[in-house]
SEGU-796734 format. One record per residue (C-alpha): z, x, y; residue in one letter; residue number from 1. Coordinates in Angstrom, 1 decimal. Example, Ala and Ser with C-alpha at 12.3 -4.5 7.8 and 13.67 -1.06 7.14 Angstrom:
2
> c3;c1;c2;code;pos
> 7.8;12.3;-4.5;A;1
> 7.1;13.7;-1.1;S;2
END
This chain:
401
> c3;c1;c2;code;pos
> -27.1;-15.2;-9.0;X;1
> -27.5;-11.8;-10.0;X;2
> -23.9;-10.1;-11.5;X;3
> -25.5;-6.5;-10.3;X;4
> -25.4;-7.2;-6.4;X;5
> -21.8;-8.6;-6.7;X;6
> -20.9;-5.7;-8.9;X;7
> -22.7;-3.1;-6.4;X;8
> -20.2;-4.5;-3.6;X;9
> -17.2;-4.8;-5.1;X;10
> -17.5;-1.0;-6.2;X;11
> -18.3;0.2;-2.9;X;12
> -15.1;-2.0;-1.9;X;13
> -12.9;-1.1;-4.6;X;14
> -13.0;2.9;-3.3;X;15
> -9.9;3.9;-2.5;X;16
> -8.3;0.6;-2.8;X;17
> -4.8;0.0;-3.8;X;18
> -4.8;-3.6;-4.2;X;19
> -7.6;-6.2;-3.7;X;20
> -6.0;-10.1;-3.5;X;21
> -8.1;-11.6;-5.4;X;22
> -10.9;-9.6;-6.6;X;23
> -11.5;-13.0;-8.6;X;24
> -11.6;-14.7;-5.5;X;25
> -13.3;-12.2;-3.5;X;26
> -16.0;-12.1;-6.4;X;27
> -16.7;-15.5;-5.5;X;28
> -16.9;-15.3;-1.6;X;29
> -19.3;-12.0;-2.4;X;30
> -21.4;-14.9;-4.6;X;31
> -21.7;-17.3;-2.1;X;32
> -22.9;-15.0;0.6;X;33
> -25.4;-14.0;-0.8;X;34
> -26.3;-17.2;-2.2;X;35
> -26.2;-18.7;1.1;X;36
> -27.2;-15.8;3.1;X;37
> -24.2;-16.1;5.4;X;38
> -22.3;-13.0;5.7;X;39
> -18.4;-12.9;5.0;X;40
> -15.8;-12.8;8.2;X;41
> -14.4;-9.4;7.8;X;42
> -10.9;-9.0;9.7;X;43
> -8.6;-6.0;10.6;X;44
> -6.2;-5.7;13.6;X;45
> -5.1;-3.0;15.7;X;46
> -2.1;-3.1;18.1;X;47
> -3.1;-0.6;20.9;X;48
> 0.5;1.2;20.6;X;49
> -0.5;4.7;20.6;X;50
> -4.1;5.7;23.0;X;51
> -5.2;8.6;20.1;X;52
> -6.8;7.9;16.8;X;53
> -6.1;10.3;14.0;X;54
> -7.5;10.4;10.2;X;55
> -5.1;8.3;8.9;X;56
> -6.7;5.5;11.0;X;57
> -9.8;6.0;9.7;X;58
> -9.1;4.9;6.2;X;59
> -9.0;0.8;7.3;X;60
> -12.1;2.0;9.9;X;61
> -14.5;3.2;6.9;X;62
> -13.4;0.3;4.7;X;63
> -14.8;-2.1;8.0;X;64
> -17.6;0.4;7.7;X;65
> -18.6;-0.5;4.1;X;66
> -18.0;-4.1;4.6;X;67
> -21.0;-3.6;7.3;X;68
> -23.3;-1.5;5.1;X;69
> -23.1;-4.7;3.0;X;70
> -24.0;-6.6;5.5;X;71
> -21.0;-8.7;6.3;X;72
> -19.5;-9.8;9.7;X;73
> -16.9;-7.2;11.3;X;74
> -14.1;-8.5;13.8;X;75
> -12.1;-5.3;15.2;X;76
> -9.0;-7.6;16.4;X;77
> -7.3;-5.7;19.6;X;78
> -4.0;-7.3;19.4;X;79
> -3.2;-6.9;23.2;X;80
> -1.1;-10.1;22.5;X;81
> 0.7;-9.3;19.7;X;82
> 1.1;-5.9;21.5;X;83
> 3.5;-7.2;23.7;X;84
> 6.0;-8.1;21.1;X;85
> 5.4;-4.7;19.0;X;86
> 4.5;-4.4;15.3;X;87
> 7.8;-4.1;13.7;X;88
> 5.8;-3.8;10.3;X;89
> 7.8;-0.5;8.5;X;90
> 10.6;0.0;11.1;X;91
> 13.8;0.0;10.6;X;92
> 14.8;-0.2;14.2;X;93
> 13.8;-3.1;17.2;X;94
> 10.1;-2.2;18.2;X;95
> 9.6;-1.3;21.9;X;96
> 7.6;-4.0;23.5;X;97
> 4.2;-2.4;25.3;X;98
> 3.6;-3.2;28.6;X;99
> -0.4;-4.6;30.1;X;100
> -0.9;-1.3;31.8;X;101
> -0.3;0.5;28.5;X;102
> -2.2;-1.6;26.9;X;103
> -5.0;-1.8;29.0;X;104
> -4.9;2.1;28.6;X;105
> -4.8;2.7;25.3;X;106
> -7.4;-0.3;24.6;X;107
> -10.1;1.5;26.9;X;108
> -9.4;5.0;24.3;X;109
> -9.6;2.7;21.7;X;110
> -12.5;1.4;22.2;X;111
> -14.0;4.8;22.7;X;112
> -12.7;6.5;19.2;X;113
> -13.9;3.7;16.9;X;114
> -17.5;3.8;17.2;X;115
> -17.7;7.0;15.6;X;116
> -16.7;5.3;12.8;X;117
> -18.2;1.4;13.2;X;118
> -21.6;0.1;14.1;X;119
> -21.5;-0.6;17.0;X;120
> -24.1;-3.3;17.3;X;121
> -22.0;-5.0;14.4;X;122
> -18.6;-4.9;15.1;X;123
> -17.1;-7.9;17.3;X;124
> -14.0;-6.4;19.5;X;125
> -12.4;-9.4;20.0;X;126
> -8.7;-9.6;21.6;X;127
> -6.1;-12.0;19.9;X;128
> -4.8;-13.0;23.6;X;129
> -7.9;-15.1;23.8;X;130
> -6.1;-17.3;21.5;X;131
> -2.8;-16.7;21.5;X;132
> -2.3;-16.9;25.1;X;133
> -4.0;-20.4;25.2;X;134
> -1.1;-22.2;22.9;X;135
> 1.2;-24.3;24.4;X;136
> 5.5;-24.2;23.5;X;137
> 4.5;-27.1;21.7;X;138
> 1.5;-25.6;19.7;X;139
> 4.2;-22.6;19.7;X;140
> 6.5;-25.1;17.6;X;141
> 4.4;-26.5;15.5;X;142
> 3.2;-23.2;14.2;X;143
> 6.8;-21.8;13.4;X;144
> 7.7;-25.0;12.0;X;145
> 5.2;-24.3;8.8;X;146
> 7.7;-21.0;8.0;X;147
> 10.8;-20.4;7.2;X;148
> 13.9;-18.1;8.4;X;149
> 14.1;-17.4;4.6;X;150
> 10.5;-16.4;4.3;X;151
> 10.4;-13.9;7.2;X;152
> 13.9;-12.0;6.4;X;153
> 12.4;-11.6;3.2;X;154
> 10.6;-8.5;4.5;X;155
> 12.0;-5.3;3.1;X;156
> 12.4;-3.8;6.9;X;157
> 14.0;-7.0;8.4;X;158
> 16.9;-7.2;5.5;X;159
> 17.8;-3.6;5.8;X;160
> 18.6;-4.2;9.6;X;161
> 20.2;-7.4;8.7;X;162
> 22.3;-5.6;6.0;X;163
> 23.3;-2.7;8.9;X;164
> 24.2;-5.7;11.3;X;165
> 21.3;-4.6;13.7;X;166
> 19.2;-7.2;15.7;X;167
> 16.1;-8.3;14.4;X;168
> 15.0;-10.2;17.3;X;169
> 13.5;-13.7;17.4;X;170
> 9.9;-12.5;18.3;X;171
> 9.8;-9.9;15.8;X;172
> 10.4;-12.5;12.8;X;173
> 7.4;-14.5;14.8;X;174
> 4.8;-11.9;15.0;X;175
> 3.6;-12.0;11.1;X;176
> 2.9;-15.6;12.0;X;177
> 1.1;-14.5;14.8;X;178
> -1.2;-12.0;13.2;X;179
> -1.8;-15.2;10.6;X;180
> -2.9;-17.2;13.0;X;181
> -5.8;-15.0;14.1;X;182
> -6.9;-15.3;10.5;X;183
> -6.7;-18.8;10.9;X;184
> -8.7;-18.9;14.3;X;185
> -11.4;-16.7;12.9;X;186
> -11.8;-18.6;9.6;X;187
> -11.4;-15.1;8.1;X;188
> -13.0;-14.6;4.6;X;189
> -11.0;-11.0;4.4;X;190
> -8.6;-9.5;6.0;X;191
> -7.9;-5.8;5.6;X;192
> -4.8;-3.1;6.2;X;193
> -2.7;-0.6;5.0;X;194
> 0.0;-1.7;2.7;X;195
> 2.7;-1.7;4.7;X;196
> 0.9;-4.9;6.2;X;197
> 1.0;-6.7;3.0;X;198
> 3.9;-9.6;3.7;X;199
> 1.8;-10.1;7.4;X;200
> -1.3;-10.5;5.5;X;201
> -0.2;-12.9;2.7;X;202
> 1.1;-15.1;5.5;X;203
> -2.8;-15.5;6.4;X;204
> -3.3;-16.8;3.2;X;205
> 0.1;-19.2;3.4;X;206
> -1.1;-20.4;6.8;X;207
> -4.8;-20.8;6.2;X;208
> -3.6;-23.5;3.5;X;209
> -2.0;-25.5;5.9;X;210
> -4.7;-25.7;8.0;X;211
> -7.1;-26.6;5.1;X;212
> -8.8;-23.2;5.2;X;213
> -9.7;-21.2;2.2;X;214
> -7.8;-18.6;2.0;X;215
> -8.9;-14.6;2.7;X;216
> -8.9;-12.5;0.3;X;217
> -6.9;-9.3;1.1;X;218
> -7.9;-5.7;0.6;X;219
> -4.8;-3.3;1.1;X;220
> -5.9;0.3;2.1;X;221
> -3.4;3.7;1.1;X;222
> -1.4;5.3;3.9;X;223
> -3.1;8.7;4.0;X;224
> -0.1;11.1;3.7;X;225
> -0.3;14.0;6.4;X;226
> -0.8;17.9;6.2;X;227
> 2.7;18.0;4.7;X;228
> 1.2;16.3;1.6;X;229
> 4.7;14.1;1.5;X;230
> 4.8;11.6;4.8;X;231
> 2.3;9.1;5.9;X;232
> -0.1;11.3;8.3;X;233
> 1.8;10.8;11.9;X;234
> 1.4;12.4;15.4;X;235
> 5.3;12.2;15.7;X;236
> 5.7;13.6;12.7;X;237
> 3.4;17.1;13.6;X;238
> 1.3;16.5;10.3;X;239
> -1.5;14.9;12.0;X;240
> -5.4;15.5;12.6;X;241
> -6.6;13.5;15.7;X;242
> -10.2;12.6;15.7;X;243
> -11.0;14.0;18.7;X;244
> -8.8;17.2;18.3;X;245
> -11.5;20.4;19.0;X;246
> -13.8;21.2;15.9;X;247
> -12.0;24.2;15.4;X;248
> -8.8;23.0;15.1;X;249
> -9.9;19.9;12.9;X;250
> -11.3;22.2;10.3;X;251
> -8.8;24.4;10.5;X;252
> -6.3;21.6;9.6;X;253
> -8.3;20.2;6.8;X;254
> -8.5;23.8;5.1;X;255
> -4.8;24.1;4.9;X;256
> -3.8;20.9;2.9;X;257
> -3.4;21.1;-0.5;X;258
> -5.8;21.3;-3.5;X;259
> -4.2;18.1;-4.7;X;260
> -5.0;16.1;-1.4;X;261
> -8.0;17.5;-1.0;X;262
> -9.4;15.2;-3.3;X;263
> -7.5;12.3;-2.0;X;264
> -9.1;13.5;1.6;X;265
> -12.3;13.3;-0.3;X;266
> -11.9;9.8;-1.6;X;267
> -10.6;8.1;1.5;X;268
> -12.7;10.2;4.1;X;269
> -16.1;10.6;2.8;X;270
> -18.7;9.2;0.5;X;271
> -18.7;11.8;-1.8;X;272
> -18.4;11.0;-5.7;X;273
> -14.7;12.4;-6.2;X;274
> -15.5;12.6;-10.1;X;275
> -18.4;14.7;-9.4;X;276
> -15.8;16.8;-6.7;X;277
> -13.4;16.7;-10.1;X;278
> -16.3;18.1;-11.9;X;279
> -17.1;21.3;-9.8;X;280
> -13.3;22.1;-10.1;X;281
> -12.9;22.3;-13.6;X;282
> -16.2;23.8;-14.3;X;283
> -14.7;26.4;-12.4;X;284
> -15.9;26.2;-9.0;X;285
> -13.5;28.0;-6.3;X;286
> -11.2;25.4;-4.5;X;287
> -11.8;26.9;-1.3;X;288
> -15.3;26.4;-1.2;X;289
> -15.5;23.0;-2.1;X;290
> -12.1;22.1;0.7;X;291
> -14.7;24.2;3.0;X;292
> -17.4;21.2;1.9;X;293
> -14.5;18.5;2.9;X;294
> -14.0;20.2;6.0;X;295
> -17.5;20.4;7.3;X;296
> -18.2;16.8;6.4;X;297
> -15.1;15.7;8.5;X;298
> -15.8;17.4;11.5;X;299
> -19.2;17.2;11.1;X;300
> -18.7;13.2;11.3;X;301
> -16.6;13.1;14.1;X;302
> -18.4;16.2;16.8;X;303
> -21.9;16.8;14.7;X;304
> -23.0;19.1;13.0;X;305
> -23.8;21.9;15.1;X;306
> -20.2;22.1;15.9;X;307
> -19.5;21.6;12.7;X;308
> -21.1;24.9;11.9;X;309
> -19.4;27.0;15.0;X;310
> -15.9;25.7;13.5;X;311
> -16.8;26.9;9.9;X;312
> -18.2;30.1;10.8;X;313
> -14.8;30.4;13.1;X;314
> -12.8;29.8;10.7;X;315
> -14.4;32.4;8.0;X;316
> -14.0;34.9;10.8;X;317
> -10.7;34.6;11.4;X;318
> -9.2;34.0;7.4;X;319
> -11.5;35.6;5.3;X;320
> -12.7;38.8;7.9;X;321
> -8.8;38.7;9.0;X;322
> -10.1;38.3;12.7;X;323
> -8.6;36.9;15.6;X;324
> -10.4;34.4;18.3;X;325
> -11.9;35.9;21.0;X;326
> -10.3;33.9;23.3;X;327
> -6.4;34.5;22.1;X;328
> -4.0;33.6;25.0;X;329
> -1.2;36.0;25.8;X;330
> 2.2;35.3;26.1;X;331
> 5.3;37.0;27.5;X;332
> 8.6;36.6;25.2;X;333
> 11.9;36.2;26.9;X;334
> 14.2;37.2;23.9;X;335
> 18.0;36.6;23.6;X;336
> 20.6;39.3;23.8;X;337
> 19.9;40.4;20.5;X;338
> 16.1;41.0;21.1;X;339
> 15.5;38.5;19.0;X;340
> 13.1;35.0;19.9;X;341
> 13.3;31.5;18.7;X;342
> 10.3;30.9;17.6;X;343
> 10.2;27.2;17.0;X;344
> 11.2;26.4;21.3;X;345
> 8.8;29.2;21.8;X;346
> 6.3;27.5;19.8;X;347
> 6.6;24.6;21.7;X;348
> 6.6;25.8;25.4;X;349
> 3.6;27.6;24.7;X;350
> 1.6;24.5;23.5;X;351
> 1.0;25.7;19.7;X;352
> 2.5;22.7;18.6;X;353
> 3.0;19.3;20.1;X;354
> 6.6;18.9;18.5;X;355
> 9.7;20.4;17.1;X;356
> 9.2;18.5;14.2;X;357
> 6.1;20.1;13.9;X;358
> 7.4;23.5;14.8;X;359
> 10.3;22.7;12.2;X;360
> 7.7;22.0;9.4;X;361
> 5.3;24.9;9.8;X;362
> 8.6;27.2;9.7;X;363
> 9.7;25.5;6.2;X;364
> 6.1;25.7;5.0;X;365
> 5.5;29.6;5.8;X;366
> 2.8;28.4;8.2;X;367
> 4.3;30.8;10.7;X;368
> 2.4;33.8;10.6;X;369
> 2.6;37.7;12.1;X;370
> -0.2;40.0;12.4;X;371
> -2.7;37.5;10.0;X;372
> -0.1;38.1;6.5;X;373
> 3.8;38.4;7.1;X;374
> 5.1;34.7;6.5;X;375
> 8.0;34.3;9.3;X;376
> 10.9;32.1;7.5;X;377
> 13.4;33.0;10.0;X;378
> 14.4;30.3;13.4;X;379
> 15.5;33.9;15.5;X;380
> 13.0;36.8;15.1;X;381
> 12.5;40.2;17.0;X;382
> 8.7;40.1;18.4;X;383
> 6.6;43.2;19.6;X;384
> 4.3;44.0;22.4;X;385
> 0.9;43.1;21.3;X;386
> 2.1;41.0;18.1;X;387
> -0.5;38.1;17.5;X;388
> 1.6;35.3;16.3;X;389
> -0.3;32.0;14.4;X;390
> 0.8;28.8;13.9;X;391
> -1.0;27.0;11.0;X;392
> -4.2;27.4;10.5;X;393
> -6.1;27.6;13.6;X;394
> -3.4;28.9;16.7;X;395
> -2.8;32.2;17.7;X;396
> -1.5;34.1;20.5;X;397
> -1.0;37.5;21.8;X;398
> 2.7;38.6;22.7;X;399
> 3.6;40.1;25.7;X;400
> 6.9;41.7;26.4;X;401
END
């Protein structure tokens, strides 16, 4: 067998990678593939918890999507089981259980939003209730009997609420072995996810032992942090970039993050050569213009390229003519008894953000902007009629007193 092809796919794996477990053993599951011509059984699972997809998603979605261009087997697991307990991976509080209307909801959106990532016609959407649902209280027992209570409050997030005295309930501890026991049902080769779903995937491993399975191999994707730069992208948080947010607004985002996570942007969500992206920079090629390339390339995967084009040539109007959209809404301002406004609530009720926190963190980052170059630092602040007030890098409005 030829060293080359195994080497071309591990490399194409290995981008953007934190942690492959084994690439030893995945090396040899790559070997046998192609010696037997039988793809691998590539495995990620989503809990349908939140109905909108943003770019920190993506990250597991285009590590399906090389596994494909390999030629390997894709199962998209909808855990609309699982669901119903609630991920409690990385919280430090009791998960709120979803309900079958919510999931039935956010699994139809779902299923929408990834296919502009995965092949279609070679992903298998497969939901872990098919399975689960079938297993008996006795099948139930036998499976929890091959853990222990010691294993499970093992987990970083379950022994800090232990340590506070807070409940960690007795379906929480159960639903790693649950998401193991899909891996075990579809004879997974590899299973994939973010880091914060390392202890649930090594108990695929544990458990595919005890049912005389070989065991996956595990590739462990980054948390893509947000605009902030700091915290793990998150539409709560109000550092987010949905992936079906308008083209103007997507671009927009991407152009304001920082020159530093530009490049991590680059590696995680595209297939451009980063050193080559490392290259242009210190050969003295303007930042701007190559966070211009990332930001084309991003929206151009997700709403094509002709409207890829509208949001670039938008967004040179407005930041490097100093324009304003044509379609600016107005607003009238209902200040205080000192004249003055607060702009974070005002923020909000007029839809420029989606948050406080958001609000809260443009404020703190100078994203708050009057008349296209005075930074606004201040919570209370005196408005005028006609004032065009922006929010980060794409929301304006026109004020009306």
């Amino acid at each position: 067998m030829s060293d080359k092809r195994i080497k071309e796919q591990l490399d194409l794996i290995r981008r953007g990678t934190v942690e492959i477990i084994s690439e030893t053993e995945l090396a040899k599951k790559i070997e046998r593939s192609l010696q037997t011509e039988k793809p691998l059984v590539i495995k990620a699972g989503f809990d349908p918890s939140a109905p909108d997809l943003h770019l920190g998603h993506t990250v597991l979605l285009r590590k399906m999507l090389h596994f494909q261009q390999l030629g390997h087997e894709v199962f998209f697991i909808i855990g609309d089981f699982t669901g119903r307990i609630g991920d409690p991976t990385g919280k430090t509080e009791k998960r709120k259980p979803l309900g079958e209307e919510e999931i039935q909801k956010n699994t139809k959106t779902y299923k929408e939003q990834v296919f502009k990532i995965l092949d279609p016609t070679k992903t298998k959407v497969v939901f872990n209730g098919k399975w689960l649902g079938k297993l008996r209280s006795e099948d139930f027992m036998i499976l929890a009997s091959r853990v222990t209570f010691a294993q499970l409050s093992a987990r970083a997030d379950f022994k800090e609420r232990i340590a506070r005295k807070e409940d960690v309930s007795l379906n929480e501890l159960l639903y790693p072995l649950l998401q193991a026991y899909d891996s075990v049902e579809l004879k997974a080769d590899v299973e994939l996810g973010g880091t914060d779903q390392k202890f649930n995937l090594l108990m695929g491993r544990d458990l595919q032992k005890d049912f005389h399975q070989e065991p996956q191999a595990i590739v462990l994707m980054p948390l893509l942090e947000g605009l902030d730069g700091v915290q793990k992208m998150s539409k709560s948080l109000g550092n987010s970039i949905g992936i079906q947010e308008e083209p103007k607004e997507m671009f927009g985002k991407i152009m304001s993050i920082s020159d530093d996570l530009m490049l991590r942007y680059y590696e995680l969500l595209t297939n451009v050569d980063v050193e080559k992206v490392k290259s242009e920079i210190k050969s003295g090629k303007n930042p701007k213009l190559i966070k211009e390339e990332l930001a084309f390339s991003i929206t151009k995967d997700f709403h094509g390229e002709a409207k890829a084009n509208v949001a670039k040539a938008e967004f040179q109007k407005v930041f490097q003519q100093k324009g304003a959209p044509a379609d600016i809404p107005v607003f009238t301002i209902q200040p205080n008894a000192d004249g003055k406004v607060d702009i974070l609530k005002f923020l909000l009720d007029t839809g420029l953000v989606s948050s406080m926190a958001e609000a809260r963190r443009l404020l703190q980052q100078g994203s708050i902007k009057l008349n296209h170059s005075s930074k606004i630092q201040e919570r209370f602040f005196i408005l005028n009629e006609g004032d065009i007030l922006q929010a980060g890098p794409r929301k304006f409005i026109k004020i009306k007193r």
